[in-house]
N, C-alpha and C positions, 0 to 999 in steps of 0.2 A: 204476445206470443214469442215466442223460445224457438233457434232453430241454430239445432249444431251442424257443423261442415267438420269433415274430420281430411286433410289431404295435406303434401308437400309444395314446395316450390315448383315442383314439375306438373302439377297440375291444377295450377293457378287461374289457365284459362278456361278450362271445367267447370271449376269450381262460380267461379264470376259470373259465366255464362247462366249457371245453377241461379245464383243473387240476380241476375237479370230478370229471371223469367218468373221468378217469387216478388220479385217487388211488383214487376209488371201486369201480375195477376193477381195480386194482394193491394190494390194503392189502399185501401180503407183500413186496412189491418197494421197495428202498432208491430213491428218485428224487431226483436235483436237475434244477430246472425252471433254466434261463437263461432269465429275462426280457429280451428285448434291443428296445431301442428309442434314436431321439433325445433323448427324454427324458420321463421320468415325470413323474406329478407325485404330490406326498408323499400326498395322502388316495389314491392309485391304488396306491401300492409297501404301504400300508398293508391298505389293502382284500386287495391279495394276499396279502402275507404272513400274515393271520386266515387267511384261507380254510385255506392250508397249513399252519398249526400245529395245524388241527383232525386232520390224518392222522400216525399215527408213521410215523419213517423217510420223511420228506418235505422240503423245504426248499427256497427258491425264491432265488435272485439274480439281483439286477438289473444289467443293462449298458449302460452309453449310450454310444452310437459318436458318430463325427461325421460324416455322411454328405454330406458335401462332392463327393467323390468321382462320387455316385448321383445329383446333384442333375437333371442333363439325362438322367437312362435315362426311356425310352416310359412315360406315364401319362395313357393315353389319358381323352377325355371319356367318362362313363357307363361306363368301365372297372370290375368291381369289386374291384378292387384299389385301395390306396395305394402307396407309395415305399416302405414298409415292407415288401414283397411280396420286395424287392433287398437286404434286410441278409442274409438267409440266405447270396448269394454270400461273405460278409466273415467267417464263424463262424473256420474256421482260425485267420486272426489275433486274432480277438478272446475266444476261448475260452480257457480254462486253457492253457496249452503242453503240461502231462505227457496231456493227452485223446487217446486216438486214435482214438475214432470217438463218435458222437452221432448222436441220434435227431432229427431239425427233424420239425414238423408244423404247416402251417398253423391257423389257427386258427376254418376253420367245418367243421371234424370232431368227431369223438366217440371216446373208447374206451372200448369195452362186454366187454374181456376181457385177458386177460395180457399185457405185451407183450414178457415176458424170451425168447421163442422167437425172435419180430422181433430184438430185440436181440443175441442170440447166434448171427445167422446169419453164418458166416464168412466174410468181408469183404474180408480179407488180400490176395488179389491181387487185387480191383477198386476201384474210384475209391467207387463207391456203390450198395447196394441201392435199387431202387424197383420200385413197382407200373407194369406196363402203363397204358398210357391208350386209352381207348377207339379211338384213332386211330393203335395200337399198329402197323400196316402199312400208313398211309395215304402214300404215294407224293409225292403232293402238299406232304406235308409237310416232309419230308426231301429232296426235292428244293429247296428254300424255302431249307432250312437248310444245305444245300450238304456232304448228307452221304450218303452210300448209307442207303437203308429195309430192309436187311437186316440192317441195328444197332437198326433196330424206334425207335420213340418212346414216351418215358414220361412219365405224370405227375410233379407235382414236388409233390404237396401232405405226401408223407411222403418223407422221405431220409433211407436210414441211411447215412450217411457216414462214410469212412474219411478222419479228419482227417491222420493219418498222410501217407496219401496225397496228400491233397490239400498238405499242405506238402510234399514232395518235390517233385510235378510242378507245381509253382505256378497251380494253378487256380483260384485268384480271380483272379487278376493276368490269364488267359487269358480266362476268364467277362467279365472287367470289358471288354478289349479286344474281345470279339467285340462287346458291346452295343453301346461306342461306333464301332465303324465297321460296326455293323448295325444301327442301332434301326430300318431299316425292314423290317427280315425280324423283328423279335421280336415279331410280333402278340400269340403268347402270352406277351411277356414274362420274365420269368427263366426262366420254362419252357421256354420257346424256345432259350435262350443254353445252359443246362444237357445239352439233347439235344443243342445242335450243339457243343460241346466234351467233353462227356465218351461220347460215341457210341463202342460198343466195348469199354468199359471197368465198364461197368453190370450187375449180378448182377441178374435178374426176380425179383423177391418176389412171395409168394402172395397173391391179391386180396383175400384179406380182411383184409389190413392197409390196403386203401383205397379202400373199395368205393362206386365213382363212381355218382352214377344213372344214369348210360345201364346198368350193370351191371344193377340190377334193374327193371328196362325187360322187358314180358312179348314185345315184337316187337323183338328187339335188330339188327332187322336195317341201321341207320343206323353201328353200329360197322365199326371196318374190322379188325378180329383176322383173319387167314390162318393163324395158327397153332392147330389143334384145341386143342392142350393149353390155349393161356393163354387161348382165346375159353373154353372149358368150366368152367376153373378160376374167371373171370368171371363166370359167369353164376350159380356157383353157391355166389359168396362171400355173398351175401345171403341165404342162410340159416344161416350158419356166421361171421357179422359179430366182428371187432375193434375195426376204426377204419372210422367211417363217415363219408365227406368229401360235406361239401352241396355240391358243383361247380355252378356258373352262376348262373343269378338266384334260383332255388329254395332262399330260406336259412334257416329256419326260426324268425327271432328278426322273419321281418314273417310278416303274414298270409295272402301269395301264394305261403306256401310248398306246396308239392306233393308233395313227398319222403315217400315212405312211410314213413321214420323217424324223420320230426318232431317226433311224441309221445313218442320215447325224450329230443331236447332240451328239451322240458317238463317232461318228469323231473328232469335234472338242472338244468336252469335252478332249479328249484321248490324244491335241497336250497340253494340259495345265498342270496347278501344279495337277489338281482338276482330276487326268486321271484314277487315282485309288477309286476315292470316289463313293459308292457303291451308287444305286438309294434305293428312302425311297418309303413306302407304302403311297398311297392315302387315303385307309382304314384302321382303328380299327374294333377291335370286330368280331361280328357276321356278320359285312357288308365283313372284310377282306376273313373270312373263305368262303362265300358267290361267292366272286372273284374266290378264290385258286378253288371251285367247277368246277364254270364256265373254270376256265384256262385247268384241267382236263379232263373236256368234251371236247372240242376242240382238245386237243392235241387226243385223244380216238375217233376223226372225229364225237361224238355225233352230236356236236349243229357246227354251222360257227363262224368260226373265224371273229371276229368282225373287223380286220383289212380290210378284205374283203369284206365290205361295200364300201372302196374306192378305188382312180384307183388304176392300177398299176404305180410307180415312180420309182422301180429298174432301169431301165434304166438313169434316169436323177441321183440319186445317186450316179450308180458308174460314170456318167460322170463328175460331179462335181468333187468326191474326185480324179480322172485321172488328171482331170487340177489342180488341188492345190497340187498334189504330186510333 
């Protein structure tokens, strides 16, 4: 199995975290990680490569592209995202040649179980597996992107990709062209570019290879799924969790994270070099003291605790860290 990481020096401890929690849920499974970036630096390719020689049948290589190319795609202010977010469009070319498909995964997710099933899903006639995104029939969007919403919209934080495919129908070369004569339709970014060229050609994977927090949201009624099967399937990949993606400001390596399964990345943060490394604020200023208020009230039963918007996941938590002890 095949698995690309696409990130910076600055987000190294992410990233590791990400390689913790896949070896840790995978020991049986053969994995090479591609590290792909502009450029490492030597205590970082180091750092990685410990982590991964503590797991058998593991092994990590590093890639550095030149990303010339990327340098004007959308990166917004307060975005969270870097430019790093746009190598994934380039894996085709820069991946082994004999590859024909690979797994990418952003890297503020989790995986907390196998993921040869994800990997063995047959692929062959479409461009790429992914997961729904919350905004799976939102009209709005697809209109945006100048493609009919009956091709539905997907997240992009896991792609099983049929590299195959993708060098046939030249789809970086497409990807790269839509951004530059759209970067003002790609709000969301490569996300954006990926729904409006590869529309059609997309296999839905089962949500609990990417299971957003709006998914376990106990009033989901802000999503826009029309379709029963894949809203249902969504709703009830959090209790049945693989790969779980911290989507939006909610990331669990600051303090302002909210995500019911935050304590599972204290987990595996905890098994790594990075076990002591304190979480940073979300906020400055007047927004931060703003928070501290908020956190006060809560804990003083004032106002509800905001985690309590979603389900309860204690139970699959301590199940998880029970089998990986």
């Amino acid at each position: 199995m095949e698995i690309a990481l696409c990130f910076d020096n600055n987000f190294v401890m992410q990233a590791g975290v990400f390689i913790q929690s896949a070896c840790m849920s995978n020991q049986a499974n053969e994995i090479t990680f591609f590290a792909i970036s502009e450029c490492f630096s030597d205590e970082n390719k180091a750092i990685l490569t410990d982590l991964v020689a503590h797991f058998q049948n593991k092994k990590i290589e590093f890639v550095e592209i030149d990303v010339a190319t990327l340098n004007d795609f959308p990166v917004r202010k307060k975005d969270h995202i870097s430019i790093a977010a746009y190598y994934r469009l380039l894996l085709p070319s820069i991946l082994p040649q004999h590859l024909t498909k690979v797994l990418y995964f952003d890297c503020d997710m989790l995986v907390v179980d196998d993921l040869q099933p994800l990997y063995n899903l047959a692929i062959e006639d479409y461009s790429t597996a992914v997961v729904a995104d919350m905004f799976y029939n939102d009209e709005t969007i697809t209109n945006r992107l100048l493609y009919d919403v009956a091709d539905h919209y997907y997240n992009s934080g896991m792609l099983l990709i049929n590299l195959k495919y993708w060098r046939e129908h030249s789809i970086s070369r497409k990807l790269l062209a839509f951004i530059t004569e759209h970067k003002d339709l790609c709000i969301a970014h490569d996300q954006d570019a990926l729904n409006a060229v590869l529309h059609g050609t997309i296999l839905t994977a089962p949500a609990r290879y990417n299971i957003q927090l709006d998914f376990l949201k106990k009033d989901p009624s802000n999503m826009v799924i029309a379709d029963k099967d894949v809203f249902d399937d969504a709703l009830a990949s959090g209790h049945n969790p693989c790969v779980i993606h911290f989507t939006g400001p909610s990331k669990p390596w600051k303090y302002q994270c909210f995500n019911p399964y935050g304590p599972l990345w204290d987990f595996f943060q905890g098994q790594t070099i990075w076990k002591n490394q304190p979480k940073t604020h979300e906020f400055k200023g007047w927004k931060l003291l703003k928070w501290k208020r908020h956190q006060l009230s809560e804990r003083l039963n004032l106002r509800p605790k905001r985690v309590a918007q979603y389900v309860d996941v204690q139970p699959e938590i301590e199940r998880i860290i029970r089998k990986l002890q």
